[in-house]
C-alpha positions as CSV (number, residue, x, y, z in Angstrom):
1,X,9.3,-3.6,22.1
2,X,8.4,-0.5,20.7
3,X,11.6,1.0,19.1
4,X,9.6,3.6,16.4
5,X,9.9,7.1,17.1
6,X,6.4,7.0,16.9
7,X,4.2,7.0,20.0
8,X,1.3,5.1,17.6
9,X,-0.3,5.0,13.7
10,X,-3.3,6.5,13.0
11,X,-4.5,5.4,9.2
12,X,-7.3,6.7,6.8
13,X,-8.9,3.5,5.7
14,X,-10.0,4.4,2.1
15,X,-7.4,4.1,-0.4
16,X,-5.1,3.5,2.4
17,X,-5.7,0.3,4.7
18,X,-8.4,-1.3,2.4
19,X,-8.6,-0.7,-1.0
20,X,-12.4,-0.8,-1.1
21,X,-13.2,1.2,-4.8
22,X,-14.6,-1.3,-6.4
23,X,-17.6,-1.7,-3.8
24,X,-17.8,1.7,-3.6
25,X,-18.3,1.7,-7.2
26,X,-21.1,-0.9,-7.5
27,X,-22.8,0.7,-5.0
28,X,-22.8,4.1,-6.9
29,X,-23.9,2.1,-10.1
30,X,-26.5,0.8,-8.5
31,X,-27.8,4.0,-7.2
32,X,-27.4,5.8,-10.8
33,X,-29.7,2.6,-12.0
34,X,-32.5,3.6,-10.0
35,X,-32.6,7.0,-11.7
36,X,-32.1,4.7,-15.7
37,X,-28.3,6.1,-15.7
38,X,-25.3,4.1,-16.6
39,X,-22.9,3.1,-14.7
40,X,-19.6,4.5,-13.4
41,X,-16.3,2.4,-14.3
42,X,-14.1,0.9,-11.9
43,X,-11.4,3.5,-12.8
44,X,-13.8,6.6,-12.2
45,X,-14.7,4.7,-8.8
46,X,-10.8,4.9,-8.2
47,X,-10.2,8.4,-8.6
48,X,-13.3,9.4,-6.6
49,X,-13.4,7.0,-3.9
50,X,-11.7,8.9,-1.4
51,X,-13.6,12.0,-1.8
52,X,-16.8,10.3,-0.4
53,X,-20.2,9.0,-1.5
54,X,-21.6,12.6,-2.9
55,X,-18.8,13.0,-5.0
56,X,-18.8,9.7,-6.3
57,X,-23.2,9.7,-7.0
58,X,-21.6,13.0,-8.6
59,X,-19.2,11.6,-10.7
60,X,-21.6,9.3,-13.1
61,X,-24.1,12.6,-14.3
62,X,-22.9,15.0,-16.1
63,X,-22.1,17.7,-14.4
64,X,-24.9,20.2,-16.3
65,X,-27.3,17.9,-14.7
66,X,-26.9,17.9,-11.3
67,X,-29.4,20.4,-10.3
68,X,-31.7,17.5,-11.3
69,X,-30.8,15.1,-8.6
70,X,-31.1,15.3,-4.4
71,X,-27.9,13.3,-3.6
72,X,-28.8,13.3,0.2
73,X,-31.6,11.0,-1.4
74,X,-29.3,9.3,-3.1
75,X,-27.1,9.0,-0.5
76,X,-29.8,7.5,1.5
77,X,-30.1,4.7,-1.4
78,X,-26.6,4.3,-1.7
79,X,-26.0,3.8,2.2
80,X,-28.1,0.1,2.8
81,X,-26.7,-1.8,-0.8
82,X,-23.1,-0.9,0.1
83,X,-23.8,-2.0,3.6
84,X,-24.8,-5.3,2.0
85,X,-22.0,-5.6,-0.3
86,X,-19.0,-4.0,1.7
87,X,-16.6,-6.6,1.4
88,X,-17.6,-8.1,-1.5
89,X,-14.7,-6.9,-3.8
90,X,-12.6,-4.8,-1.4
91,X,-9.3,-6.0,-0.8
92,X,-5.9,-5.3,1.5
93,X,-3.7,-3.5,-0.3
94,X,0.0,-5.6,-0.9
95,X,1.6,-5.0,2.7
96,X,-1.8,-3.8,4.7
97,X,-2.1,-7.1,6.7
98,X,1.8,-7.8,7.3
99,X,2.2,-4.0,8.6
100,X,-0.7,-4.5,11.3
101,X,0.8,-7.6,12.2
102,X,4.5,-5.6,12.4
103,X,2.7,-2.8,15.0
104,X,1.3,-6.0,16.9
105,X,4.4,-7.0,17.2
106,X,6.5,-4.0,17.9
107,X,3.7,-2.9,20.5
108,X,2.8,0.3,18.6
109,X,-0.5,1.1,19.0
110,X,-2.6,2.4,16.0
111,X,-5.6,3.4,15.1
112,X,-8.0,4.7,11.8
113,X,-9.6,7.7,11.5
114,X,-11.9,7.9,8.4
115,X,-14.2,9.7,6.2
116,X,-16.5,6.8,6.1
117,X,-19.9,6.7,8.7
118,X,-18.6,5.0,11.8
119,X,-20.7,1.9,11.5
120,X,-19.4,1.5,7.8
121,X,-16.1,1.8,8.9
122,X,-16.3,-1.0,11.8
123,X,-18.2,-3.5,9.3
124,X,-16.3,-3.6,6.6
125,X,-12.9,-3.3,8.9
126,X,-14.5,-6.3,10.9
127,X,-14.8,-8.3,7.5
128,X,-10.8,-8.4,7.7
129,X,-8.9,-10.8,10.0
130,X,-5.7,-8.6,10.6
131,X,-8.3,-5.6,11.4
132,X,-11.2,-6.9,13.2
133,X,-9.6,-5.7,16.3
134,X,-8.5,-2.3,16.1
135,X,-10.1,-0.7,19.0
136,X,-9.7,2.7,18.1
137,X,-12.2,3.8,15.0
138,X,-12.8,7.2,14.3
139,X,-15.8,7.5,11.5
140,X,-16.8,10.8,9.6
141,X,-20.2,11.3,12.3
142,X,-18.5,10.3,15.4
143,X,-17.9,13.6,16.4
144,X,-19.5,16.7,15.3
145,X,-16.7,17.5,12.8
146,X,-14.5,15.4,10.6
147,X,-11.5,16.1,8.8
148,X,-9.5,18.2,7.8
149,X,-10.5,19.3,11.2
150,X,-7.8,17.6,13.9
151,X,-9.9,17.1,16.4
152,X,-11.0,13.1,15.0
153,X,-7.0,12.3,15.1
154,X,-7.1,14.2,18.5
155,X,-10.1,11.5,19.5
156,X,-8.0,8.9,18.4
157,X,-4.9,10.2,20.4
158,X,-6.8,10.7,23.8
159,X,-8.4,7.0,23.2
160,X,-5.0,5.4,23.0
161,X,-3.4,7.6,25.6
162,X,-0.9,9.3,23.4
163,X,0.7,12.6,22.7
164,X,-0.5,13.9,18.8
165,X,2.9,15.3,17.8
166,X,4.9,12.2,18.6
167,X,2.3,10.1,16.4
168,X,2.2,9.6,12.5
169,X,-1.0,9.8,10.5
170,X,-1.3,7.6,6.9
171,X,-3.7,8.9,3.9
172,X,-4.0,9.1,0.6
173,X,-6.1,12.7,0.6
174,X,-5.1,16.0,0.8
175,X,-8.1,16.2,3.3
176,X,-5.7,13.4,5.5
177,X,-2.4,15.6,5.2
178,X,-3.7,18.8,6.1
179,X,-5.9,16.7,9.4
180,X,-2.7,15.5,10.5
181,X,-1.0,19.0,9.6
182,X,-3.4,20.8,11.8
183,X,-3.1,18.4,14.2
184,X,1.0,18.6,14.7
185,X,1.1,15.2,13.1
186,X,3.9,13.9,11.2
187,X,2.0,13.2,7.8
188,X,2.8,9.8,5.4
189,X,1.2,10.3,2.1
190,X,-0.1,6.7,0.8
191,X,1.0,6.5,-2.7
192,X,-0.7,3.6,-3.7
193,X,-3.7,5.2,-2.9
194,X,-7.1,7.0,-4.7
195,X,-4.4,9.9,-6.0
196,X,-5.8,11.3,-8.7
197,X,-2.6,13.1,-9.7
198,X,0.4,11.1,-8.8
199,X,2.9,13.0,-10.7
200,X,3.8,15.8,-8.1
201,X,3.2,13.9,-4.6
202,X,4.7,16.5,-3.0
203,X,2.2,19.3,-3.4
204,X,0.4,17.3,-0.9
205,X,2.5,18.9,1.8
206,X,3.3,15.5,3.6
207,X,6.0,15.0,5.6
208,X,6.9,11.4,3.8
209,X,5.6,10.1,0.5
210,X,5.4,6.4,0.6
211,X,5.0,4.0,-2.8
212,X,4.2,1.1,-0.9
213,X,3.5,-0.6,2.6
214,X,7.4,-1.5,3.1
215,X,8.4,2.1,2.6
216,X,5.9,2.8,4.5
217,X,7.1,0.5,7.6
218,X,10.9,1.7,7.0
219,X,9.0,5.6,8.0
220,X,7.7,4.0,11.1
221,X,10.7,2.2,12.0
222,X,9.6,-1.5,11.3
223,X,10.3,-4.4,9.3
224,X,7.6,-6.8,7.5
């Protein structure tokens, strides 16, 4: 039985359901490789994992030297070795399986909307037992726009037959609070998430900061 004030969850998936850096990062070494450039660390994967694959092809040349490279080539290498080797380090974040299984239970329907490619977002989701069956995936290129414009959560909301403002939207980006913002969302910022600057949470503009998954159920009115 559904006792949340919440009519559903909708989720970024990046730094929020999946903490999926660490692929993201091998991928972007391996790119840079092609081109006899080092590697980018797993902590520099971290901080710009969220912001997408340009930014992270970005974030291993020196900024001076950027005029050098087409990253929409890049981005064309990047796209087929990460599809190979999506799952290979990505992980759930502590809580991410036993929430999913507390909206199972509770009946609340939820759903992710992401910055990733659609058929990124369903492989490496389908790789996950807990998520293999969300039904409801919004990718970056399933609709002509993608966030911070509302209309992906507003996708979302029409696909699981619920009203926007009586639904809560989970990220780790500013991109994710001002999407839900815009959409008349209640916002959760995701705390353990690709944050780059953790030590004022609250410029995000969300209307809850959560530190961790059972936080974050306490917001939605669960237990796990």
């Amino acid at each position: 039985m559904n006792n949340s004030k919440y009519e559903a969850v909708l989720f970024d998936l990046d730094g929020t359901l999946l903490d999926t850096a660490l692929d993201l990062g091998k991928a972007t070494s391996h790119v840079l490789s092609l081109y006899g450039l080092p590697p980018i660390s797993d902590e520099t994967a971290r901080t710009h994992a969220s912001d997408g694959m340009r930014a992270l092809l970005r974030s291993g040349i020196p900024e001076s030297e950027h005029h050098k490279y087409d990253f929409e080539a890049m981005r064309l290498q990047f796209l087929p070795y990460y599809h190979e080797h999506i799952a290979d380090r990505t992980r759930y974040f502590d809580g991410t399986a036993e929430l999913i299984t507390a909206l199972k239970r509770h009946g609340i329907p939820y759903a992710v909307v992401t910055s990733k490619p659609d058929r990124l977002a369903c492989r490496v989701l389908g790789k996950f037992p807990e998520l293999a069956d969300i039904g409801v995936i919004v990718g970056c290129d399933t609709l002509p726009v993608s966030k911070p414009n509302p209309e992906p959560l507003f996708y979302a909301c029409r696909k699981l037959n619920v009203t926007p403002e009586k639904c809560l939207y989970v990220g780790d980006h500013i991109r994710d609070i001002e999407a839900g913002r815009n959409a008349g969302m209640k916002t959760a910022l995701a705390l353990w998430g690709y944050i780059k600057d953790k030590s004022n949470p609250q410029a995000f503009g969300a209307d809850y900061i959560a530190e961790d998954f059972k936080q974050l159920a306490q917001i939605i009115g669960v237990e796990i």
